[in-house]
Backbone as CSV, one residue per row, in Angstrom:
resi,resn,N_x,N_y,N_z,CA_x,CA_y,CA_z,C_x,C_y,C_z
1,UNK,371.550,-52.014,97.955,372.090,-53.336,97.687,373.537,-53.405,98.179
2,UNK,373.980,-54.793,98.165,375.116,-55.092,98.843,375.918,-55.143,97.880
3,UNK,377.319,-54.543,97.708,378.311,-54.876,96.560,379.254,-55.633,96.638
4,UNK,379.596,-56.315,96.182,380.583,-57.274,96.186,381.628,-57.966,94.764
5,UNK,382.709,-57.930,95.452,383.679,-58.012,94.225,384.037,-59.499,94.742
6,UNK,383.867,-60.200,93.279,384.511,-62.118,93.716,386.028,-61.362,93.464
7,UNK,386.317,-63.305,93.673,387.946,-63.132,93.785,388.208,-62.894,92.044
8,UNK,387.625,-63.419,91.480,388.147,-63.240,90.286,387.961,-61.318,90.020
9,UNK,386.982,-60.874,89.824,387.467,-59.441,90.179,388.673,-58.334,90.847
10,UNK,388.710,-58.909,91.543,389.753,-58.925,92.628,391.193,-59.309,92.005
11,UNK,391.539,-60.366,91.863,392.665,-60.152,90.582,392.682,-59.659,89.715
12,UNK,391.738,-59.333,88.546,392.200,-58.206,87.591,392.393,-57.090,88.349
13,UNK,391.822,-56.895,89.287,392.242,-55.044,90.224,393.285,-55.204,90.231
14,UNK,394.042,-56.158,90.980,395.512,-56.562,91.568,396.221,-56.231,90.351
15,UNK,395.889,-57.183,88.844,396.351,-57.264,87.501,396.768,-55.930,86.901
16,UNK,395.323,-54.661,87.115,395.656,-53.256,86.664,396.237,-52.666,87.216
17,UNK,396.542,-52.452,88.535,396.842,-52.246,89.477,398.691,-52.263,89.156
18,UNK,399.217,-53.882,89.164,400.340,-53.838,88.940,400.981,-53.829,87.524
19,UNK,400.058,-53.447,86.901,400.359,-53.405,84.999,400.871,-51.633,84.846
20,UNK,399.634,-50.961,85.390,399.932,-49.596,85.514,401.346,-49.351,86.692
21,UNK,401.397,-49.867,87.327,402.621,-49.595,88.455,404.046,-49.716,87.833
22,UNK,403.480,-50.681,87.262,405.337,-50.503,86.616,406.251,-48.927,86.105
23,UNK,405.168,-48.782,85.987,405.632,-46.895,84.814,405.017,-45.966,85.909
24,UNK,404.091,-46.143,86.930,403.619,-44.783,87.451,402.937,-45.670,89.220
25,UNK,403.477,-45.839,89.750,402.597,-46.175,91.419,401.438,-45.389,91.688
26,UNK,402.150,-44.366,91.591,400.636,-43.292,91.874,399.498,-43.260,91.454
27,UNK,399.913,-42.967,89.944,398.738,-43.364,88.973,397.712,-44.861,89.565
28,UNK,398.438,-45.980,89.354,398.106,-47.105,89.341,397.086,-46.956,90.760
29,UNK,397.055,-46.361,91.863,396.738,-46.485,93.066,395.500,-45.418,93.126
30,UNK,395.924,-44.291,92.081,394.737,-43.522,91.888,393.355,-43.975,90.567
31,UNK,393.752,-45.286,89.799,392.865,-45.649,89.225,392.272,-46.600,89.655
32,UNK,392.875,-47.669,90.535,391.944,-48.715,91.100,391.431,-48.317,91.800
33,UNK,391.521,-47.337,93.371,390.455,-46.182,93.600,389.859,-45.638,93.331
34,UNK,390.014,-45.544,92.133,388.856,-44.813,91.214,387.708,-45.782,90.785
35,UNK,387.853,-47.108,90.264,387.449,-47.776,90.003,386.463,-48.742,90.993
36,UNK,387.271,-48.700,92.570,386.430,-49.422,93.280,385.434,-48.152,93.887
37,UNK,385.555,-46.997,93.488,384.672,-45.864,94.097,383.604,-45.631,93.312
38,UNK,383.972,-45.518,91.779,382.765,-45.647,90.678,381.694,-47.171,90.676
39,UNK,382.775,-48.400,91.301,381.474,-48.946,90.782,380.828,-49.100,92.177
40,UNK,380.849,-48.457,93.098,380.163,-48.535,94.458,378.421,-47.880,93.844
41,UNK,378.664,-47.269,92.710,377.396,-46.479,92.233,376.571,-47.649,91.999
42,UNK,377.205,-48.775,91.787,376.219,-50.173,91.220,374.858,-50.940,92.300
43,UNK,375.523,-50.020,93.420,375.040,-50.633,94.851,373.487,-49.964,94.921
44,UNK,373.514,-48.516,94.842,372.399,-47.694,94.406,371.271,-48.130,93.273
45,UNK,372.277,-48.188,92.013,371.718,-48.201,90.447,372.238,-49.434,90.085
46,UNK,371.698,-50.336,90.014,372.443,-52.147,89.718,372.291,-51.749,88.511
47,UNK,371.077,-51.110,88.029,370.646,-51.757,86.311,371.467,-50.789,85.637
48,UNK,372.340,-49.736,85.957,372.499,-48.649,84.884,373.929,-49.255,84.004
49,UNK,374.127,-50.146,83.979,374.658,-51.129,83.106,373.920,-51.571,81.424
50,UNK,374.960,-52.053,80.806,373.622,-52.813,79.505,374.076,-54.197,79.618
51,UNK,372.994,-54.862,78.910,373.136,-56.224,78.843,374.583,-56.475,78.399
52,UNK,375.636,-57.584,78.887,376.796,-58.254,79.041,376.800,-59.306,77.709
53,UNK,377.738,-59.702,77.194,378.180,-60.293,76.347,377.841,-61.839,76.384
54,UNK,377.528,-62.256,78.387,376.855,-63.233,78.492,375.644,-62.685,79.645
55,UNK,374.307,-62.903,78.606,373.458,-62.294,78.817,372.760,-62.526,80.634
56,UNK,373.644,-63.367,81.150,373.057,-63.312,82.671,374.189,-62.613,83.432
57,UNK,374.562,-61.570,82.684,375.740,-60.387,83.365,375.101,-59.082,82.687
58,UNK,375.894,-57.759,83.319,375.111,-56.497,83.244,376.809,-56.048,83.025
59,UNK,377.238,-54.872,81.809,378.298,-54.403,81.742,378.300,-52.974,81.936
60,UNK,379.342,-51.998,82.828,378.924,-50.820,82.900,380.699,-50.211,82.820
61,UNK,380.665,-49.184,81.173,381.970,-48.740,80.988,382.137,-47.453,82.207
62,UNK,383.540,-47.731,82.956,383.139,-46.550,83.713,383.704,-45.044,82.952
63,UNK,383.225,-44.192,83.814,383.742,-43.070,83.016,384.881,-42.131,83.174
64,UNK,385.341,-41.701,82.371,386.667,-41.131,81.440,387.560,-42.696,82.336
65,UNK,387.818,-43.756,82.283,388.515,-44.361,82.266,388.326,-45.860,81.068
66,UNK,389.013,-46.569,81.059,389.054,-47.333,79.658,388.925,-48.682,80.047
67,UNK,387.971,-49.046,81.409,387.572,-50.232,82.139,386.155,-50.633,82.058
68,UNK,385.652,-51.933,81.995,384.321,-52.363,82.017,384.318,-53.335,82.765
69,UNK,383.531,-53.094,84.202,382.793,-53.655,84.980,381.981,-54.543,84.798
70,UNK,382.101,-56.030,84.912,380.977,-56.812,84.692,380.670,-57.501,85.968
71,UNK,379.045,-57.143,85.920,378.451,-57.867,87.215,377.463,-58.288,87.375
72,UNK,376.598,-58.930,88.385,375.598,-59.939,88.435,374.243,-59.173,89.211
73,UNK,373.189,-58.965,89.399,372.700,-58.365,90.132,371.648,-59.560,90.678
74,UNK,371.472,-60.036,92.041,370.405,-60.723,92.730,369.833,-60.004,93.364
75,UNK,368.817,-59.686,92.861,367.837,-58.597,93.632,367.291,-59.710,94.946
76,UNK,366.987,-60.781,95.208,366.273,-61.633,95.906,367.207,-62.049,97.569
77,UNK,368.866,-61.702,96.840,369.918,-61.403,98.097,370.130,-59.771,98.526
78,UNK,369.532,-59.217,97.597,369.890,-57.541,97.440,371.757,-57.728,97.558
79,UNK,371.648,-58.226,96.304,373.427,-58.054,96.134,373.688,-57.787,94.608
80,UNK,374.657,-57.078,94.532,375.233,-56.889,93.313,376.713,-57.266,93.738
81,UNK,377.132,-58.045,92.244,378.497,-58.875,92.577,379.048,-58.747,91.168
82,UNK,380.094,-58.028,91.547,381.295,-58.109,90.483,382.407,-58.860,89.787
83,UNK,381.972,-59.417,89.404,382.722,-60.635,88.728,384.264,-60.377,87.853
84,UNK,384.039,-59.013,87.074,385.433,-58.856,85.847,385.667,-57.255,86.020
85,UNK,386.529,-56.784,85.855,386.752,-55.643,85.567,388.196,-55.711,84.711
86,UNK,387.339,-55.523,83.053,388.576,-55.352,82.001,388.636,-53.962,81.205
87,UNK,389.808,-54.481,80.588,390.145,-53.062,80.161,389.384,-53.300,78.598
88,UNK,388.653,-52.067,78.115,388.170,-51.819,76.719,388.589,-52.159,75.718
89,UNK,390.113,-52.552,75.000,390.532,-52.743,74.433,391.050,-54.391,74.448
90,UNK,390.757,-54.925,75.189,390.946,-56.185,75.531,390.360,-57.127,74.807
91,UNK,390.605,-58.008,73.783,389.767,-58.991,73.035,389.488,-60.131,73.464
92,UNK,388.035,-59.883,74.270,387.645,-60.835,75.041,386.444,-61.412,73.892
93,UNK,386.460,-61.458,72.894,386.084,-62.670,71.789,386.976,-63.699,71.778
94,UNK,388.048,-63.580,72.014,388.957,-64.465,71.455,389.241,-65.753,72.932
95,UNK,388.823,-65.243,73.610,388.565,-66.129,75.268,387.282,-66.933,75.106
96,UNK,386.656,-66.667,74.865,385.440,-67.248,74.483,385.560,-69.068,74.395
């Protein structure tokens, strides 16, 4: 499958990206790499996600980092599309 990050994805990267930079560049440059390398696994394995908070999304925590990937899978485009990537601790009830 094809992976793809919308724009809105794409700004929270930018978002972690320059949140972590303030205190560490390196760091910051070695986790969004990390992040766009782990969820390349989605391209392979769409489903190894669980059902999303809105149930026509798939959420997948990545690992040893404190981010959740949310994304869409169209098997009928063979695409998987990434819509959010937030951080775990983030109270995304309250957005709602």
């Amino acid at each position: 499958m094809k992976l793809i990050f919308d724009e809105t994805a794409l700004v929270d990267l930018e978002g972690i990206y320059n949140w972590i930079a303030k205190d560490n560049p390196t760091a910051a440059k070695a986790v969004v790499e990390r992040l766009f390398a782990s969820a390349e696994h989605l391209a392979s394995f769409p489903q190894m996600g669980h059902v999303g908070r809105d149930e026509e999304t798939l959420e997948w925590v990545v690992p040893r980092l404190p981010y959740i990937v949310i994304y869409e899978v169209y098997a009928e485009r063979d695409e998987v599309i990434v819509t959010a990537v937030v951080h775990g601790a983030r109270d995304r009830e309250s957005e709602l």
